[in-house]
PDB file of N, CA, C and O in Angstrom:
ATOM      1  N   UNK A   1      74.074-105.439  68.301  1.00  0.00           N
ATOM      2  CA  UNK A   1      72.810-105.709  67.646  1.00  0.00           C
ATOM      3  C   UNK A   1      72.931-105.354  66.165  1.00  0.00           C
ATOM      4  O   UNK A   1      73.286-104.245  65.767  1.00  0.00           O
ATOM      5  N   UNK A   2      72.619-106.345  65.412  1.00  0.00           N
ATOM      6  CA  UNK A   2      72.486-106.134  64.040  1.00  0.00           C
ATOM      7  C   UNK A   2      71.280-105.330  63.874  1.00  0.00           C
ATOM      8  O   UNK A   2      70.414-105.314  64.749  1.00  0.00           O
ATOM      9  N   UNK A   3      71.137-104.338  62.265  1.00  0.00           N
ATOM     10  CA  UNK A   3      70.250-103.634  61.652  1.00  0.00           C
ATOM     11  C   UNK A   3      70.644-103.634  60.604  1.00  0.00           C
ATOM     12  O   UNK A   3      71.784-103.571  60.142  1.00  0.00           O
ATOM     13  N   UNK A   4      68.855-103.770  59.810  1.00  0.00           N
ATOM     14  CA  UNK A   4      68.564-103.933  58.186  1.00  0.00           C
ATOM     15  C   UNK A   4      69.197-102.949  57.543  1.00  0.00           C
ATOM     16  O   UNK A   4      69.899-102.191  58.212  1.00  0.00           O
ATOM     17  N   UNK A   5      69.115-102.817  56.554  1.00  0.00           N
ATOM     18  CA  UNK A   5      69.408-101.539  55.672  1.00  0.00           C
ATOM     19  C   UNK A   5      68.995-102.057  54.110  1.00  0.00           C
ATOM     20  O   UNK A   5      69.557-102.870  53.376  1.00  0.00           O
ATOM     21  N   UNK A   6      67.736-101.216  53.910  1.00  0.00           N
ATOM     22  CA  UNK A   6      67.093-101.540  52.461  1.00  0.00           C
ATOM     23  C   UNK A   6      67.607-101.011  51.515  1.00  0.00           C
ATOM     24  O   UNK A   6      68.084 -99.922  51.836  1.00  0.00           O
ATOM     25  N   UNK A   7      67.768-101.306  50.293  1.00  0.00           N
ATOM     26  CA  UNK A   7      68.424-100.037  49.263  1.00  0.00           C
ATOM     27  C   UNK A   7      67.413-100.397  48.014  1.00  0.00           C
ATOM     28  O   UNK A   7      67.159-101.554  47.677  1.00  0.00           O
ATOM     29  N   UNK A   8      66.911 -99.296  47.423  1.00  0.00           N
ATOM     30  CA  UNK A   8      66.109 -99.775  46.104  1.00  0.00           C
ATOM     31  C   UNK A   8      66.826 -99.323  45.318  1.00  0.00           C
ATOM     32  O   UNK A   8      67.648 -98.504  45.728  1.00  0.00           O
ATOM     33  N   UNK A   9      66.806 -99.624  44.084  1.00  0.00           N
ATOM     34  CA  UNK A   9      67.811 -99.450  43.053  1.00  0.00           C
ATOM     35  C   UNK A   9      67.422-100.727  41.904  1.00  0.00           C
ATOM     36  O   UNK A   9      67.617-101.933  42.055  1.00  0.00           O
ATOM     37  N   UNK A  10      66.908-100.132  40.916  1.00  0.00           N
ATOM     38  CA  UNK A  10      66.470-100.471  39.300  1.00  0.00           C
ATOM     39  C   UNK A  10      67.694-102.323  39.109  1.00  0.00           C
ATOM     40  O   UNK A  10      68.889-102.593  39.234  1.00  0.00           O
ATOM     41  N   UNK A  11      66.643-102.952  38.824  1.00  0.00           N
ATOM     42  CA  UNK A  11      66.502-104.240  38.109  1.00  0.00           C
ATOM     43  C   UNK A  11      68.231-104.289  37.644  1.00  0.00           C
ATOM     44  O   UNK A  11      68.937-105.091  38.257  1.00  0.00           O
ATOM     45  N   UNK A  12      68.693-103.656  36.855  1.00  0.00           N
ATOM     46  CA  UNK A  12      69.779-103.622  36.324  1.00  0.00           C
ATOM     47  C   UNK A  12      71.080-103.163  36.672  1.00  0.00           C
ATOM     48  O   UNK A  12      72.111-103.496  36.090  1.00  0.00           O
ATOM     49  N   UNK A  13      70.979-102.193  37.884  1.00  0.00           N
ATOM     50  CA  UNK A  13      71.865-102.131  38.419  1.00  0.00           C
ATOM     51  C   UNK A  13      71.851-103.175  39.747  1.00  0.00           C
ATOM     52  O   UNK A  13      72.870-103.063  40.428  1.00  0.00           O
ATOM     53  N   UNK A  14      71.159-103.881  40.093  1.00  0.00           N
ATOM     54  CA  UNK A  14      71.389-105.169  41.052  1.00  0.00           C
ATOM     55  C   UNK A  14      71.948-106.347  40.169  1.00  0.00           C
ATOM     56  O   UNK A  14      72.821-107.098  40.605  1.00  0.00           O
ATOM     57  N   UNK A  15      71.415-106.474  38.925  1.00  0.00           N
ATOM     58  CA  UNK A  15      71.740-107.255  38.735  1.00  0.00           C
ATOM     59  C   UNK A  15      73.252-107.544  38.333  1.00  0.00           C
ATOM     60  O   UNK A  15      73.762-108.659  38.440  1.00  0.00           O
ATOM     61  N   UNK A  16      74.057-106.167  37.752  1.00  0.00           N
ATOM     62  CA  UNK A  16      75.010-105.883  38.175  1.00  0.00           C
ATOM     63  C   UNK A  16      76.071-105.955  39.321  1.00  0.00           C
ATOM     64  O   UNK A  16      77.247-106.287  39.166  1.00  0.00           O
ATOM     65  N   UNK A  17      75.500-105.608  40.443  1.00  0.00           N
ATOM     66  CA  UNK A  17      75.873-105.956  41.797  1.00  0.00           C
ATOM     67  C   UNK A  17      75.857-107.387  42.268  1.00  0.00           C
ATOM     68  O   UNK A  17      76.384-107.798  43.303  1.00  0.00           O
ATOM     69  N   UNK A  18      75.155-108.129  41.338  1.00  0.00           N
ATOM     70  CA  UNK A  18      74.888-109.485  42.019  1.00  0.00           C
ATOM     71  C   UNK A  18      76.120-109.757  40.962  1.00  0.00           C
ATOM     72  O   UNK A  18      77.297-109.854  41.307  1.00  0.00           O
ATOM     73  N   UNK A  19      75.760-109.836  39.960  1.00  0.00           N
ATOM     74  CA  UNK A  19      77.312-110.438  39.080  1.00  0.00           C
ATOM     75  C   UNK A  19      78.684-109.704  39.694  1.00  0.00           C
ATOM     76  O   UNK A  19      79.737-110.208  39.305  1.00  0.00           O
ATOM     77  N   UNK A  20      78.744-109.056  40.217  1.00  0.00           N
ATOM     78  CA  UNK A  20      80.082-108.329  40.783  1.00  0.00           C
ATOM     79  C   UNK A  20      80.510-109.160  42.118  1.00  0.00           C
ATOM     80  O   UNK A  20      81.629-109.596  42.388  1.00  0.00           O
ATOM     81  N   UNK A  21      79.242-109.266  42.923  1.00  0.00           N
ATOM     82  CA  UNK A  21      79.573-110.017  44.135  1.00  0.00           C
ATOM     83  C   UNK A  21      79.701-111.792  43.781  1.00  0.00           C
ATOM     84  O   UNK A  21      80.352-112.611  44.429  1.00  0.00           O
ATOM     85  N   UNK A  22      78.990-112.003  42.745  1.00  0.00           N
ATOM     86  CA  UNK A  22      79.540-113.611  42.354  1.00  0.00           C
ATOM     87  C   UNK A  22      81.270-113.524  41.606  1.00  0.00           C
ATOM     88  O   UNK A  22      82.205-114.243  41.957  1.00  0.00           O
ATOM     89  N   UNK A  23      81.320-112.553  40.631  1.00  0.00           N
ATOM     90  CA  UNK A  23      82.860-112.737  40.317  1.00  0.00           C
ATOM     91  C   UNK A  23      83.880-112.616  42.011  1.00  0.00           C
ATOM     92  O   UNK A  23      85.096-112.797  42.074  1.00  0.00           O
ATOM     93  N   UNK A  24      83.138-112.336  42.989  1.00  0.00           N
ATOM     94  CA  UNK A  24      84.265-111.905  44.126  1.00  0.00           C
ATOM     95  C   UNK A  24      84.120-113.145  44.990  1.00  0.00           C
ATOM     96  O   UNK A  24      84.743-113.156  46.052  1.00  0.00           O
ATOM     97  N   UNK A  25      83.333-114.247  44.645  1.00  0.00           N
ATOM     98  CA  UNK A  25      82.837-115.244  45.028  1.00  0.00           C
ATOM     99  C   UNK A  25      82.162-114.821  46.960  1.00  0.00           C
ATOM    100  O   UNK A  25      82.633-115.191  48.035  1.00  0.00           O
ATOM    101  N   UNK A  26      81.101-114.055  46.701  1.00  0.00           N
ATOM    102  CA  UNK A  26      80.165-113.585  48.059  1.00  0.00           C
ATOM    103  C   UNK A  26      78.764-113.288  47.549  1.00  0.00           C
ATOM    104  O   UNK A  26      78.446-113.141  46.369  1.00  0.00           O
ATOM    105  N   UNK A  27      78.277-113.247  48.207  1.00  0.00           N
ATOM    106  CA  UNK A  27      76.655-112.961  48.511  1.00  0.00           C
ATOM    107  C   UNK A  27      76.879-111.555  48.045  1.00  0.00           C
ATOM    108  O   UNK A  27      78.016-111.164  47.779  1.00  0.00           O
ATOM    109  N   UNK A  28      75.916-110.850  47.947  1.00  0.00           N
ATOM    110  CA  UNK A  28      75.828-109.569  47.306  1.00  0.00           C
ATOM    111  C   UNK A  28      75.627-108.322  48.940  1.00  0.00           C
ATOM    112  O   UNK A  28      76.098-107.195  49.091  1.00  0.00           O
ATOM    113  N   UNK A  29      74.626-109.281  50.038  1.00  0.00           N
ATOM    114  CA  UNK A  29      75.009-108.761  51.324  1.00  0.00           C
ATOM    115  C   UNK A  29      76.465-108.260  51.782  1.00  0.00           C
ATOM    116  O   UNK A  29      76.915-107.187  52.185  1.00  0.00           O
ATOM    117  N   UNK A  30      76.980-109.506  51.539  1.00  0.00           N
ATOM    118  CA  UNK A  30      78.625-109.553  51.944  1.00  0.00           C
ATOM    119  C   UNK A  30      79.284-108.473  51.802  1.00  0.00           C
ATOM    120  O   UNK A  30      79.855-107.794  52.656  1.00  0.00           O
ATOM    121  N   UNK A  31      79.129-108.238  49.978  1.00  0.00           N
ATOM    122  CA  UNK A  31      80.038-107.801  49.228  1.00  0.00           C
ATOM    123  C   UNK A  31      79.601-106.085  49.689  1.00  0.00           C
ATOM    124  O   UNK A  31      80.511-105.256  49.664  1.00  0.00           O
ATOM    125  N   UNK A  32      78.141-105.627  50.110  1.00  0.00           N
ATOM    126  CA  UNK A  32      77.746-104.160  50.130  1.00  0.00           C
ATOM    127  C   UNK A  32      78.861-104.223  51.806  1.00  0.00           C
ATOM    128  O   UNK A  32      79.937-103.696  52.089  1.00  0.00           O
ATOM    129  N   UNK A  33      78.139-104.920  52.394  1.00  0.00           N
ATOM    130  CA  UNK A  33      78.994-104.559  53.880  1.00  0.00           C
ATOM    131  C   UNK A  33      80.189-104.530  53.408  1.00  0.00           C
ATOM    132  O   UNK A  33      80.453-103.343  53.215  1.00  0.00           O
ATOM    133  N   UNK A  34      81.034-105.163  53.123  1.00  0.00           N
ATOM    134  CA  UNK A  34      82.675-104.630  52.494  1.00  0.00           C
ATOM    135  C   UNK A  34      82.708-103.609  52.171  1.00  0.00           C
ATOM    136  O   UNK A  34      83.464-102.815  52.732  1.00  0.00           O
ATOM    137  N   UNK A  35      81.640-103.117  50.810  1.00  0.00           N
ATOM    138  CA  UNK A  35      82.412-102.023  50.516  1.00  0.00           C
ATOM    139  C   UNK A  35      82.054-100.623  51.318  1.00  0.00           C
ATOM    140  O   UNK A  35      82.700 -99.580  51.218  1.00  0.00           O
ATOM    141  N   UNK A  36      80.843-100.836  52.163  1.00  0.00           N
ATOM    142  CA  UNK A  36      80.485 -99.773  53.090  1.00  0.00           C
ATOM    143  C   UNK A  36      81.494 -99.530  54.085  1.00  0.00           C
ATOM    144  O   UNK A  36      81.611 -98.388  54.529  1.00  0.00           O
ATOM    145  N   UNK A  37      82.224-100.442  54.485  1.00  0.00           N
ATOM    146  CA  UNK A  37      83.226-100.592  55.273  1.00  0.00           C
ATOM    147  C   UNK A  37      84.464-100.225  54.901  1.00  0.00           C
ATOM    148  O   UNK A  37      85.245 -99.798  55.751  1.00  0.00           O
ATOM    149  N   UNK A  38      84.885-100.354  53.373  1.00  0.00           N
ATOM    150  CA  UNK A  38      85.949 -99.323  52.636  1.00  0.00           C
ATOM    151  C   UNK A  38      86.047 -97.858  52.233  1.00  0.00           C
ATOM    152  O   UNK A  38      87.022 -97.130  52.049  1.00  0.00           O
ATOM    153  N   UNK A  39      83.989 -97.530  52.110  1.00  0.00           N
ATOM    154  CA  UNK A  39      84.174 -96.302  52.031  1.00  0.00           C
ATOM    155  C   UNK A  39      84.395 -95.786  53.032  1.00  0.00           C
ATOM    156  O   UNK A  39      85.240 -94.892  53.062  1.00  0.00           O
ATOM    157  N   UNK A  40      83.621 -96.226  54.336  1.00  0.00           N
ATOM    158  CA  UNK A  40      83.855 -95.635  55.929  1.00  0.00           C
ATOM    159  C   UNK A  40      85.144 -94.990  56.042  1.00  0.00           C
ATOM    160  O   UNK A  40      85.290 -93.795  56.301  1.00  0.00           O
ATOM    161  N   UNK A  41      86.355 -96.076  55.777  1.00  0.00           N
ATOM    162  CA  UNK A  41      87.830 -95.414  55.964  1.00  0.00           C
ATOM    163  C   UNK A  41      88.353 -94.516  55.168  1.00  0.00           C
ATOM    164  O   UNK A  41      89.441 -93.992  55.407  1.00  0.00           O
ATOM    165  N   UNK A  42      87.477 -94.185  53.912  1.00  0.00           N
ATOM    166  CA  UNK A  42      88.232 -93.140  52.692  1.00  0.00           C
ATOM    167  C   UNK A  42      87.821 -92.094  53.827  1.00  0.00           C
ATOM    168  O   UNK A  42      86.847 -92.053  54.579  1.00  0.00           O
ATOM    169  N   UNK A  43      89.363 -90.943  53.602  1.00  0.00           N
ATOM    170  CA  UNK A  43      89.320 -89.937  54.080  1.00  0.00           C
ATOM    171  C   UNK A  43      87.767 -89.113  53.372  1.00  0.00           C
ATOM    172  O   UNK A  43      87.077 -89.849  52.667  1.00  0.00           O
ATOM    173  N   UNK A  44      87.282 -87.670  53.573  1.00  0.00           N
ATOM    174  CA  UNK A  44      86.822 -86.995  53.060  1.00  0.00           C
ATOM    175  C   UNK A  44      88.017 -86.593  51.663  1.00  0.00           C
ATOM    176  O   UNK A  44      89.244 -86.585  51.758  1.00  0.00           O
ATOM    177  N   UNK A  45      87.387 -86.362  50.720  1.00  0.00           N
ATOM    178  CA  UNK A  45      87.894 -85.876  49.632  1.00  0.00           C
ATOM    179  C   UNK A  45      87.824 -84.517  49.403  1.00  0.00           C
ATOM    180  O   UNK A  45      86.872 -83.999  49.987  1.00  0.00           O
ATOM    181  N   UNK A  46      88.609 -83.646  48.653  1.00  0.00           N
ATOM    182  CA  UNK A  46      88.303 -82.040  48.604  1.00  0.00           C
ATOM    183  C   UNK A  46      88.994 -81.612  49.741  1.00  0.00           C
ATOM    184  O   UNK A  46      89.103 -82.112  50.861  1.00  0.00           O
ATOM    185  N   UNK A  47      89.727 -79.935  48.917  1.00  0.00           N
ATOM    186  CA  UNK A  47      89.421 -79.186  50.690  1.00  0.00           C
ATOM    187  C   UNK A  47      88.465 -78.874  50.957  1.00  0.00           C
ATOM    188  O   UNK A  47      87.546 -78.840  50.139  1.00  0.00           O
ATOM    189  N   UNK A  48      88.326 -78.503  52.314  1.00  0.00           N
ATOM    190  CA  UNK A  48      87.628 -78.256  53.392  1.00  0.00           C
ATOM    191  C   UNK A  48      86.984 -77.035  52.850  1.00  0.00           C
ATOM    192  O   UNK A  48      85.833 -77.106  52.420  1.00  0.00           O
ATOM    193  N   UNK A  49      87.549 -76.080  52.842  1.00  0.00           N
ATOM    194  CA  UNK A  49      87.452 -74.593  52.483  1.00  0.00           C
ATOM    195  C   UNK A  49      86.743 -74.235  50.907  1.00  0.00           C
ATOM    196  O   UNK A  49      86.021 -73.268  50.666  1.00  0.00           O
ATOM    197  N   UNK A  50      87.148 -75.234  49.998  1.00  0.00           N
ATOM    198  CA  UNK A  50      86.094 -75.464  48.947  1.00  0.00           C
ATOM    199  C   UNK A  50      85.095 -76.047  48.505  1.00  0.00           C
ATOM    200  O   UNK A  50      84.511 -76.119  47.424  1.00  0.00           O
ATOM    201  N   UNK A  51      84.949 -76.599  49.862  1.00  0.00           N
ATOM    202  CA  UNK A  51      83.562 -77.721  49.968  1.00  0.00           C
ATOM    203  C   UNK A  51      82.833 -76.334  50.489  1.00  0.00           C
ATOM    204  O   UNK A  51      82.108 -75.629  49.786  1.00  0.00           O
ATOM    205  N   UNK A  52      83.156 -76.106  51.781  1.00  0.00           N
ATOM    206  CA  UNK A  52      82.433 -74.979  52.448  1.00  0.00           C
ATOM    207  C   UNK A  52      81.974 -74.219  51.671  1.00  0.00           C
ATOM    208  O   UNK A  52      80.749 -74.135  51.760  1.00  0.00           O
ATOM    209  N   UNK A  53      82.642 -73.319  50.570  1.00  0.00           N
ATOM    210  CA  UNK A  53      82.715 -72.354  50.139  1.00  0.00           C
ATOM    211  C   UNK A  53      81.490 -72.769  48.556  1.00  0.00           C
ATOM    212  O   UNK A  53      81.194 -72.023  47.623  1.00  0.00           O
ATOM    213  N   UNK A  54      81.158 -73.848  48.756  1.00  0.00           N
ATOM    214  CA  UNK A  54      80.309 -74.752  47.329  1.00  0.00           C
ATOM    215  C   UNK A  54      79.209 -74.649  48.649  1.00  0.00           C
ATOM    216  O   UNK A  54      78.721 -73.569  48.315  1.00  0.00           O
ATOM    217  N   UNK A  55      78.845 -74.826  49.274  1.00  0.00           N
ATOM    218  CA  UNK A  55      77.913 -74.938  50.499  1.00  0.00           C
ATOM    219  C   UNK A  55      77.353 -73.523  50.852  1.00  0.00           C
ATOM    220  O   UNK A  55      76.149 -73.268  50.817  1.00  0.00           O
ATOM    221  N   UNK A  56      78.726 -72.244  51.337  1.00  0.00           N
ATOM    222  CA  UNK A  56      78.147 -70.850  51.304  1.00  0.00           C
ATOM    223  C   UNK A  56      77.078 -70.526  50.087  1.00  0.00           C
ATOM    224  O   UNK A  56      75.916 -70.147  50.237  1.00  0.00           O
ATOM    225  N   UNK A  57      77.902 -70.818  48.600  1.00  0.00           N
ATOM    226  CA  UNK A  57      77.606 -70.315  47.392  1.00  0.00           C
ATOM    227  C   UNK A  57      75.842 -70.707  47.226  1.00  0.00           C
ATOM    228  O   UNK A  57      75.012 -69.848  46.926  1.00  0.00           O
ATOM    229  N   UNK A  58      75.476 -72.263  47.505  1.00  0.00           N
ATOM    230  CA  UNK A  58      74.504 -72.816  47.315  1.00  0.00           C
ATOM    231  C   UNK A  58      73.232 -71.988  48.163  1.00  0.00           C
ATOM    232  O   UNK A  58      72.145 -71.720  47.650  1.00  0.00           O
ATOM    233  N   UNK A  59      73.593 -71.685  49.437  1.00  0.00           N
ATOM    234  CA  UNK A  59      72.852 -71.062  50.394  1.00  0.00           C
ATOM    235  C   UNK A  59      72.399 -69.646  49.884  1.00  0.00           C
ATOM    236  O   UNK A  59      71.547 -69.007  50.502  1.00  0.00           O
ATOM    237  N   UNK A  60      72.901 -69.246  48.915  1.00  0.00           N
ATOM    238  CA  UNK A  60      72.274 -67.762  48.459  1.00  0.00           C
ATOM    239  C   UNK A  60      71.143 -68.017  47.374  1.00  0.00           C
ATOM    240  O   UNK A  60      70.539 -67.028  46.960  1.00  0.00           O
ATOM    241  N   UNK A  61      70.814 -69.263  46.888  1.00  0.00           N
ATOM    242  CA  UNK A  61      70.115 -69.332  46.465  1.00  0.00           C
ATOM    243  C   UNK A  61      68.848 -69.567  46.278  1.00  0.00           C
ATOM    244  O   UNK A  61      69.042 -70.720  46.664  1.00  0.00           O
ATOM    245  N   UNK A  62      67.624 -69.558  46.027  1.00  0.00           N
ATOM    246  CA  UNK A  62      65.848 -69.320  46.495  1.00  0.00           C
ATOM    247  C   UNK A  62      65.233 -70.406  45.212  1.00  0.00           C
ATOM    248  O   UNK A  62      64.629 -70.033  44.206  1.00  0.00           O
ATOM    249  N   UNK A  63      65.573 -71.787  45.572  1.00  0.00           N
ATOM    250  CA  UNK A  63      64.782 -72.499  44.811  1.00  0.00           C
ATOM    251  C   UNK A  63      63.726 -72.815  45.152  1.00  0.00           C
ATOM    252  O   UNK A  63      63.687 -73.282  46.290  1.00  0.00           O
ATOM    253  N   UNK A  64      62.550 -72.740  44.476  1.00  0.00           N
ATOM    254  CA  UNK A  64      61.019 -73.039  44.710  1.00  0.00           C
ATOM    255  C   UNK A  64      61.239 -74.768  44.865  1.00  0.00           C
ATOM    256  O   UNK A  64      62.051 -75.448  44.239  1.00  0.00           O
ATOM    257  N   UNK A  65      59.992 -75.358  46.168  1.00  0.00           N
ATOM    258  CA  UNK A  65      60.431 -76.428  46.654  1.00  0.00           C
ATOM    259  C   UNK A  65      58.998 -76.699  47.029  1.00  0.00           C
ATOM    260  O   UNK A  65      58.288 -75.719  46.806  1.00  0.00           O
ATOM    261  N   UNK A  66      58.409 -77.656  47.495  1.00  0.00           N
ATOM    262  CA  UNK A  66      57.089 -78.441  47.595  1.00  0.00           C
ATOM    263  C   UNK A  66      56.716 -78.371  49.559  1.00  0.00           C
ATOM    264  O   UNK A  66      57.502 -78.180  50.486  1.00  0.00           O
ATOM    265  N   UNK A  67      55.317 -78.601  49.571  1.00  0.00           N
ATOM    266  CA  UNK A  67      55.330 -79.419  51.134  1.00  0.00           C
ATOM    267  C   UNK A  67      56.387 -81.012  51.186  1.00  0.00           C
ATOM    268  O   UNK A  67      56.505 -81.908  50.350  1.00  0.00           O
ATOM    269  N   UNK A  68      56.895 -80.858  52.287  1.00  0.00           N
ATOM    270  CA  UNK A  68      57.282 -81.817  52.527  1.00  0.00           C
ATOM    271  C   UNK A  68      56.735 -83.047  52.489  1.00  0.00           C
ATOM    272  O   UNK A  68      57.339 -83.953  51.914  1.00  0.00           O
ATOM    273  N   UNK A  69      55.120 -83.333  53.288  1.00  0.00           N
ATOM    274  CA  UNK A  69      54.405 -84.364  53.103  1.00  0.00           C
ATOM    275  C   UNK A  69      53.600 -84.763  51.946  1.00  0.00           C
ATOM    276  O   UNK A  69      52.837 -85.724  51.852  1.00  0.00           O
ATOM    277  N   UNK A  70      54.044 -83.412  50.643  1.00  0.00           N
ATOM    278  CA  UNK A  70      52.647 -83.897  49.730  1.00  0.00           C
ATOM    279  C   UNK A  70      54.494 -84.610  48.424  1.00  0.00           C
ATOM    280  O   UNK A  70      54.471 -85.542  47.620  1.00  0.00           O
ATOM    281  N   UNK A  71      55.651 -83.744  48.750  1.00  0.00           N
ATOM    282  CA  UNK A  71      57.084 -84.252  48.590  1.00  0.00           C
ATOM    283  C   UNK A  71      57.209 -86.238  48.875  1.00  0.00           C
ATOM    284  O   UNK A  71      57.661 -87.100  48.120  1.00  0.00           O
ATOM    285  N   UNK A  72      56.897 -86.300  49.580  1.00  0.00           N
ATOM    286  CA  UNK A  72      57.101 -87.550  50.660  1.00  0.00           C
ATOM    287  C   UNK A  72      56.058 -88.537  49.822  1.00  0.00           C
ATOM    288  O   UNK A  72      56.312 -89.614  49.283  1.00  0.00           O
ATOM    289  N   UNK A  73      55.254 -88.075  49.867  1.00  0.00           N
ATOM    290  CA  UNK A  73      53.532 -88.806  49.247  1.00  0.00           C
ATOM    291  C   UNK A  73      54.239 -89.109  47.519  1.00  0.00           C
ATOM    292  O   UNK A  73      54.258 -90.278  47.133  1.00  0.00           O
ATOM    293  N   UNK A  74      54.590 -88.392  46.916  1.00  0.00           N
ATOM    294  CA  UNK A  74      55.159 -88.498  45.794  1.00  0.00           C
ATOM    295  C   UNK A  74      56.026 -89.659  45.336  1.00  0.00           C
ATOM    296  O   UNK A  74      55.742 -90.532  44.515  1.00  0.00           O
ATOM    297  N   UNK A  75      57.321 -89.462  46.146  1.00  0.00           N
ATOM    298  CA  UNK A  75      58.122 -90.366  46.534  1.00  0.00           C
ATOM    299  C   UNK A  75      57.488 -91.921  46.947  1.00  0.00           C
ATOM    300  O   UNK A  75      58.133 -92.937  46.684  1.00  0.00           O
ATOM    301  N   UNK A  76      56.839 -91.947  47.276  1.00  0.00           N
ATOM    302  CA  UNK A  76      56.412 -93.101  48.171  1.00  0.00           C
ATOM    303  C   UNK A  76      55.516 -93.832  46.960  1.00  0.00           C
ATOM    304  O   UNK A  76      55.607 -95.059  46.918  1.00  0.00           O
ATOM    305  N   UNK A  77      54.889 -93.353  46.237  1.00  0.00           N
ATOM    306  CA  UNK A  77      53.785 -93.770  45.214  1.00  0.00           C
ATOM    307  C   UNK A  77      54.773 -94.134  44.204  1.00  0.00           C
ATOM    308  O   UNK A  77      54.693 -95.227  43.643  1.00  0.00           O
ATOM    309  N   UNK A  78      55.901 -93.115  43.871  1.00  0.00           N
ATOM    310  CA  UNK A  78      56.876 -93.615  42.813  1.00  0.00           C
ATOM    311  C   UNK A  78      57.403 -94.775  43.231  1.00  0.00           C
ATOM    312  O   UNK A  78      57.451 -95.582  42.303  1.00  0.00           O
ATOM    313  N   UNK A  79      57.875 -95.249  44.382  1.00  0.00           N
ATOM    314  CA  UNK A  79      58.335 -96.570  44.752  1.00  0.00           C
ATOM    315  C   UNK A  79      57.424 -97.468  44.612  1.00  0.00           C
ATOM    316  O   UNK A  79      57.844 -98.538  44.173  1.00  0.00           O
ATOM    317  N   UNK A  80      55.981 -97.386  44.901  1.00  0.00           N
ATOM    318  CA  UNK A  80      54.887 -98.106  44.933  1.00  0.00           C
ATOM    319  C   UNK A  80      54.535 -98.690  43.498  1.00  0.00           C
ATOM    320  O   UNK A  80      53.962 -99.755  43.273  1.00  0.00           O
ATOM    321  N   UNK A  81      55.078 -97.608  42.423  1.00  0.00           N
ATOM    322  CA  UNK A  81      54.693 -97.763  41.072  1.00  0.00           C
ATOM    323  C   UNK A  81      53.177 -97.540  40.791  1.00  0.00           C
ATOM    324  O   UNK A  81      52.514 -98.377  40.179  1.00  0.00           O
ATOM    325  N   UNK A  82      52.633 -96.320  41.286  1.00  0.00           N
ATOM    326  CA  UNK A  82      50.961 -95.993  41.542  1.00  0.00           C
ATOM    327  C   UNK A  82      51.077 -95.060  40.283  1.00  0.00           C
ATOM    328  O   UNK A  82      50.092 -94.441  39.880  1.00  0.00           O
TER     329      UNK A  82
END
């Protein structure tokens, strides 16, 4: 079974993407499934142990952060352009 996948992303960087997928002579669909499908196979990058260790480091820290739903509401109006 096939599934959608929306991506928003500013006027100028599509239009970018659309000229990239015409120089490759494909649809701009085409061309995202390709390259989703090239990143799939890139290994992870980094060690392991310094990713982790960027992950421990981050966790000690106490950044002030919003409700989630009034977070969400935000987001959603910015896409809306409200």
């Amino acid at each position: 079974m096939s599934k959608r996948l929306q991506v928003i992303m500013p006027d100028r960087e599509f239009d970018e993407l659309r000229r990239t997928a015409d120089r490759h002579g494909t649809t701009v669909s085409e061309w995202v499934r390709q390259a989703l499908r090239r990143a799939g196979k890139q290994p992870a990058s980094g060690d392991i142990e310094q990713r982790l260790a960027a992950v421990r480091a981050g966790l000690l820290h106490s950044f002030p952060t919003g409700d989630i739903e009034v977070m969400l509401g935000e987001i959603e109006r910015g896409y809306l352009g409200e």
